[in-house]
C-alpha positions in Angstrom: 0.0 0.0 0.0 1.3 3.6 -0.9 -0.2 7.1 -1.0 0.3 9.8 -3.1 -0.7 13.6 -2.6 -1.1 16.0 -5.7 -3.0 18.8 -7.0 -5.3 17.6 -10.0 -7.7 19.6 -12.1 -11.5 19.2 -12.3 -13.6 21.7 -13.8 -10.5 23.9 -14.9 -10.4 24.2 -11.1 -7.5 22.4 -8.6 -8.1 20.6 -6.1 -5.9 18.3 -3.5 -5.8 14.4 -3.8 -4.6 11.5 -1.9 -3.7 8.4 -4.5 -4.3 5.7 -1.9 -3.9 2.0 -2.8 -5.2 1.3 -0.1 -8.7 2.6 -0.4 -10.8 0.4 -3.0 -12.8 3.1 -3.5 -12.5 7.2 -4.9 -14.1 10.0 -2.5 -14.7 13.6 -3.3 -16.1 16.2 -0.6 -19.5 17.5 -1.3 -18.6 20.9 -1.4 -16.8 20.2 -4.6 -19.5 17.5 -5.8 -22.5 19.7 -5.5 -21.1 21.5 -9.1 -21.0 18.3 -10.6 -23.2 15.4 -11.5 -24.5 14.0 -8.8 -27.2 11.0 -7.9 -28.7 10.0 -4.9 -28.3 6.5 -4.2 -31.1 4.3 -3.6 -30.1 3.0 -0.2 -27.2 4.5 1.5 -23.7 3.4 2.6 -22.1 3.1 5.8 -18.3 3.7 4.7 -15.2 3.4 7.7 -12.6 5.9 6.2 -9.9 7.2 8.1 -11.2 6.1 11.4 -14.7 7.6 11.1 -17.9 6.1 9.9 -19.7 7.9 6.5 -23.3 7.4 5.5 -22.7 7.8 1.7 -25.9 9.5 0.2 -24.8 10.2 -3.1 -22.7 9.5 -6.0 -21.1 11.3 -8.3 -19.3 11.4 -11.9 -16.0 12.9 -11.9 -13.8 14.2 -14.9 -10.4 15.1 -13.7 -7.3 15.8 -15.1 -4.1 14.5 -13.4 -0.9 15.0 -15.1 -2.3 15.5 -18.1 -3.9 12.9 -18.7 -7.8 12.4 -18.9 -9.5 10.7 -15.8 -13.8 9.9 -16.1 -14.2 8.1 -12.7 -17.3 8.0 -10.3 -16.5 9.0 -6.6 -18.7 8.6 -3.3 -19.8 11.8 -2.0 -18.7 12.8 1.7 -19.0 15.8 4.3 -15.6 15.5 5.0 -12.6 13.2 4.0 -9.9 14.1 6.4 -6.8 16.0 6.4 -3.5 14.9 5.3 0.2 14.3 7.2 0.5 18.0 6.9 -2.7 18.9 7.7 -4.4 19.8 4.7 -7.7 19.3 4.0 -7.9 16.2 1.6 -10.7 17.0 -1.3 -10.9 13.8 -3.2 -9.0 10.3 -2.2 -8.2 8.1 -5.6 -8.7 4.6 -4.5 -7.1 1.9 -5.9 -10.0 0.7 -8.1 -9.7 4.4 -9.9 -5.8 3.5 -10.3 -6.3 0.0 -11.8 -9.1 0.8 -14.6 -6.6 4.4 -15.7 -3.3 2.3 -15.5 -2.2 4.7 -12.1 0.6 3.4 -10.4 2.4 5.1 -7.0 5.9 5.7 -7.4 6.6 5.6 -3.4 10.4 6.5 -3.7 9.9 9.4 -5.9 6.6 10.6 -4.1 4.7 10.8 -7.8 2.3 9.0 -10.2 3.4 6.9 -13.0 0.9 7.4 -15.8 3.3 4.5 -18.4 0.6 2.5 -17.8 -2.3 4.9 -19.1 -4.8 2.8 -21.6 -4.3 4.3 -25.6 -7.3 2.4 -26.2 -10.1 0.5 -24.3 -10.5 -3.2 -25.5 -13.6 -4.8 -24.5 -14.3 -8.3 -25.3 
């Protein structure tokens, strides 16, 4: 397991990520999800992240650039993720299932995001 922090863009805007491998799933704070496409989910989640339990209400569809590359990801939508080692305030967590489907992978020794592995083409069988 590894994390990663970085600024990415979404909605020409930035924002501050954690690339966490060892999340399965992507979070995004609602303050940032309300200006983008959001659904209500049928029946809600109970989520343990970070030491706290989340009641996911909503989902949402995210299109984010990180290192230039284009990401369309879908991200469970929370009050609050959690601040970071430094104490920033963490505005969307990449888990890892984000990371697999884009071809992400954590470069741990040089604290940054190898994008080698980023998909030319989608082939579906």
């Amino acid at each position: 397991m590894g994390r990663i922090r970085k600024n990415i863009d979404i909605e020409d805007r930035n924002y501050w990520a954690l690339f966490d491998s060892g999340a399965r799933n992507t979070y995004i704070v609602r303050d940032i999800a309300i200006n983008l496409p959001m659904f209500k989910l049928k029946k809600p989640q109970l989520v343990n992240l970070g030491g706290k339990l989340h009641n996911v209400l909503n989902d949402c569809r995210v299109e984010c650039i990180i290192d230039g590359f284009n990401i369309l990801t879908h991200a469970r939508v929370l009050e609050e993720i959690g601040t970071d080692e430094d104490g920033k305030r963490i505005e969307i967590l990449i888990g890892a299932l984000t990371m697999q489907e884009w071809g992400i992978r954590l470069n741990i020794e040089e604290e940054n995001l190898d994008m080698s592995h980023y998909p030319k083409e989608f082939i579906e069988f």
